[in-house]
MIKOLDO-60908 format. One line per field, with one value per atom (N, C-alpha, C, O): residue number from 1; residue in one letter; atom name; x, y, z. Coordinates in nm, 2 decimals. Each point is the difference from the previous one (the first is absolute). Example, Ala and Ser with C-alpha at 12.3 -4.5 7.8 and 13.67 -1.06 7.14 Angstrom:
BEGIN
resi: [1/1/1/1/2/2/2/2]
resn: [a/a/a/a/s/s/s/s]
name: [N/CA/C/O/N/CA/C/O]
x: [1.32/-0.09/0.09/0.10/-0.14/0.09/-0.08/0.05]
y: [-0.57/0.12/0.12/0.00/0.11/0.11/0.11/0.11]
z: [0.78/0.00/0.00/0.07/-0.14/0.00/0.08/0.01]
***
This chain:
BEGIN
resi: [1/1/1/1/2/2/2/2/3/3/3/3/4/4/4/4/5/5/5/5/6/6/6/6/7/7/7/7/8/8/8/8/9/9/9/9/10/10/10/10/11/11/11/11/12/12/12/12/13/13/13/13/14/14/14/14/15/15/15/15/16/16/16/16/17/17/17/17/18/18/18/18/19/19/19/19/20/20/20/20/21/21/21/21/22/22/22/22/23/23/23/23/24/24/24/24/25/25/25/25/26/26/26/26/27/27/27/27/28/28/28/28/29/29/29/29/30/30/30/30/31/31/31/31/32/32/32/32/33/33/33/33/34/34/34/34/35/35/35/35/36/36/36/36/37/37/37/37/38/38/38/38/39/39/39/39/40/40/40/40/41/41/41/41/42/42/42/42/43/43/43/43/44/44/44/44/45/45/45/45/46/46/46/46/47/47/47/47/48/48/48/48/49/49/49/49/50/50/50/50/51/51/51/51]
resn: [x/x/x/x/x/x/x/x/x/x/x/x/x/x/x/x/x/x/x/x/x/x/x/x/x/x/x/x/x/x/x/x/x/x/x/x/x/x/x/x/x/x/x/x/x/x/x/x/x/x/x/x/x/x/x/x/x/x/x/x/x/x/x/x/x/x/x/x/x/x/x/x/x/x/x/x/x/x/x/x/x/x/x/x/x/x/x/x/x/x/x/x/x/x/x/x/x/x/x/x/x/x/x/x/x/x/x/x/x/x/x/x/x/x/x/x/x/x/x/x/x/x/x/x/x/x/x/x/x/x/x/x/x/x/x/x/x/x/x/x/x/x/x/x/x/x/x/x/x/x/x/x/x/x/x/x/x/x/x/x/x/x/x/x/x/x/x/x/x/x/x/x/x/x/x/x/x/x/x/x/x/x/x/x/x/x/x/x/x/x/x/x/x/x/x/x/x/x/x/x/x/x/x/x]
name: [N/CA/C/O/N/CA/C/O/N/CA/C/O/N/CA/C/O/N/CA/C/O/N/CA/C/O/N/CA/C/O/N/CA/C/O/N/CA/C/O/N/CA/C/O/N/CA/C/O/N/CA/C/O/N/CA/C/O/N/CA/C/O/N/CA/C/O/N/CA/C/O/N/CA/C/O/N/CA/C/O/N/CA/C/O/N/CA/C/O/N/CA/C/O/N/CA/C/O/N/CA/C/O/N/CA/C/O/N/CA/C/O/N/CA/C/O/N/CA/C/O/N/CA/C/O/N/CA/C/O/N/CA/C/O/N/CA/C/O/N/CA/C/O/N/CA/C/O/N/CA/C/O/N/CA/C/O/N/CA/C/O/N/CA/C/O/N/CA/C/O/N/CA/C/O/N/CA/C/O/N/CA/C/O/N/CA/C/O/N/CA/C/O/N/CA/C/O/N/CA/C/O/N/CA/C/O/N/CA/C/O/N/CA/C/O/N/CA/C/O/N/CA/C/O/N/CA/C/O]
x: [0.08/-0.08/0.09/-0.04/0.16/0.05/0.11/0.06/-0.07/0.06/-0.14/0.03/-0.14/-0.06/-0.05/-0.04/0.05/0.04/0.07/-0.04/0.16/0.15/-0.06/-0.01/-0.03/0.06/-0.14/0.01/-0.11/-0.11/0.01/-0.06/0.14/0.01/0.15/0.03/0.09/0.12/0.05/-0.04/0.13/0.09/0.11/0.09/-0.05/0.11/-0.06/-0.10/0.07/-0.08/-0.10/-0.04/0.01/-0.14/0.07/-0.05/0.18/0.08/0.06/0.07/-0.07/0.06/-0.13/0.02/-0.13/-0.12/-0.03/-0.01/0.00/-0.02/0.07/-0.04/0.18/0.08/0.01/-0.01/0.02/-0.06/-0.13/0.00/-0.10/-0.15/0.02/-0.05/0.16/0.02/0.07/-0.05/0.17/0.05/-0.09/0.04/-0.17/-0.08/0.01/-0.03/0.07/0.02/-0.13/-0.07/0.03/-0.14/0.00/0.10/-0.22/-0.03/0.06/0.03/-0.04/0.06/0.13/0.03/0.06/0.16/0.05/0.11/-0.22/0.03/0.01/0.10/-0.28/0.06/0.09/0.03/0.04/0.07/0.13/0.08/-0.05/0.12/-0.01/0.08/-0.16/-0.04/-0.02/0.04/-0.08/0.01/0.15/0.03/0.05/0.14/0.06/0.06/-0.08/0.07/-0.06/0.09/-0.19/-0.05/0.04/0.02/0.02/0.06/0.18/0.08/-0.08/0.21/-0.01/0.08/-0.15/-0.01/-0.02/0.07/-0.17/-0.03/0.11/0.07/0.00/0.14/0.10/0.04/0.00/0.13/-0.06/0.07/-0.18/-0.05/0.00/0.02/-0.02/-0.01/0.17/0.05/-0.01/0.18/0.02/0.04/-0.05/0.06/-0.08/0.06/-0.18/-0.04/0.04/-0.04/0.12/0.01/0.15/0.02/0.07/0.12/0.06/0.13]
y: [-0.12/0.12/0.13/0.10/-0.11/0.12/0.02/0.10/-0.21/0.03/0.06/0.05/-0.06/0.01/0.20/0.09/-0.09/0.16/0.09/0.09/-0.16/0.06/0.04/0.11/-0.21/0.03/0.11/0.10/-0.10/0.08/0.16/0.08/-0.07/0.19/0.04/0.11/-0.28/0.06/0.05/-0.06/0.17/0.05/-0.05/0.06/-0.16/-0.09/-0.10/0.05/-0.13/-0.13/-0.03/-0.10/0.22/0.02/-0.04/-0.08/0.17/-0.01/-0.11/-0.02/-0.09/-0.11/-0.13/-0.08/0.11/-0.10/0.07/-0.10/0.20/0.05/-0.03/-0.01/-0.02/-0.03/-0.15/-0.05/-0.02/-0.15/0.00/-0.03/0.06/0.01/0.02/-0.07/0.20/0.05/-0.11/-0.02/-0.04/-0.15/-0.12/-0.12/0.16/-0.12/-0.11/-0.11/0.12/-0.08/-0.02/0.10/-0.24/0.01/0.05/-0.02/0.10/0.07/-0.08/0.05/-0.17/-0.06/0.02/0.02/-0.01/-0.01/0.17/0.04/0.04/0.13/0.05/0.05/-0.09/-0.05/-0.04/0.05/-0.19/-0.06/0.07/-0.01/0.08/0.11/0.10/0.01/0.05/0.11/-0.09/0.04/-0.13/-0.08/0.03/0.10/-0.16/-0.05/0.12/-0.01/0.15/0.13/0.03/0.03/-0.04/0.01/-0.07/0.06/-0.18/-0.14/0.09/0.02/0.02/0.04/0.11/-0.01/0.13/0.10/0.02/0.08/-0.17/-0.02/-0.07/0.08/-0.20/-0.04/0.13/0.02/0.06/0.04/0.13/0.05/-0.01/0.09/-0.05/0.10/-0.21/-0.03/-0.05/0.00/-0.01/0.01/0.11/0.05/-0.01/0.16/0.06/0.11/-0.13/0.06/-0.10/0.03/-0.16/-0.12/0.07/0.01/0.04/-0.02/0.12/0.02]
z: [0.00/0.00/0.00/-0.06/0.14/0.01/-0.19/-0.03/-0.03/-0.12/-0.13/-0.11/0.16/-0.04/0.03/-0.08/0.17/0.07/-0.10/-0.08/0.11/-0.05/-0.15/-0.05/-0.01/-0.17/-0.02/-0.08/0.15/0.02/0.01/-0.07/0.18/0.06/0.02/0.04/-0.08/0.05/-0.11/-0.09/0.04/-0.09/0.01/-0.07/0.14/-0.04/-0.04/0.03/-0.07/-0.01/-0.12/-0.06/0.04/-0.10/-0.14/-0.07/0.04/-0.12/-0.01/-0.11/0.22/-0.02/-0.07/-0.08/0.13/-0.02/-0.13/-0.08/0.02/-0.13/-0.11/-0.11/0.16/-0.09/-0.06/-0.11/0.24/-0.08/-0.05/-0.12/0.16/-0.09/-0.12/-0.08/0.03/-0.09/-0.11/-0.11/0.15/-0.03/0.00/0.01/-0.02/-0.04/0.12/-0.03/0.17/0.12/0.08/0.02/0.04/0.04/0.11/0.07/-0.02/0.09/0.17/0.11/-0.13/0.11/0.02/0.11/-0.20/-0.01/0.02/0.03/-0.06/0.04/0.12/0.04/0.05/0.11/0.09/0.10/-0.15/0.08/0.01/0.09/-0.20/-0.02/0.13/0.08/-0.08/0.09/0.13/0.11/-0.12/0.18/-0.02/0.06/-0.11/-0.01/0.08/0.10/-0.18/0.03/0.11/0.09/-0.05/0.16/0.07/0.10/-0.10/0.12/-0.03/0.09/-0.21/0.01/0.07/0.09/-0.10/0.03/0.17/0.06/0.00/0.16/0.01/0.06/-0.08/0.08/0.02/0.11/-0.23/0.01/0.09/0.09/-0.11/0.17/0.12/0.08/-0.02/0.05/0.05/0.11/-0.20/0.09/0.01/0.10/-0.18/0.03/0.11/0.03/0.04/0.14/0.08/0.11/-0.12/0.08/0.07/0.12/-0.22/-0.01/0.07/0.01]
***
């Protein structure tokens, strides 16, 4: 749900789910891209407030 957010209202994110759509990629695999950058994006925050 929260990748579903992102590619929705975020201006980081949006240009990424657009771009595969745009490459003819199914709507699922756009998603899971944007999960992907959300799961990389919360780890490396997360050390860096860890650390």
């Amino acid at each position: 749900m929260a990748a579903l957010a992102a590619f929705k209202y975020d201006t980081k994110y949006k240009p990424v789910y657009e771009s595969l759509l745009e490459r003819a990629k199914p709507k699922m695999v756009a998603i899971t891209a944007v999960m992907r950058k959300l799961i990389i994006y919360l780890n490396v925050k997360s050390k860096t407030l860890c650390a």
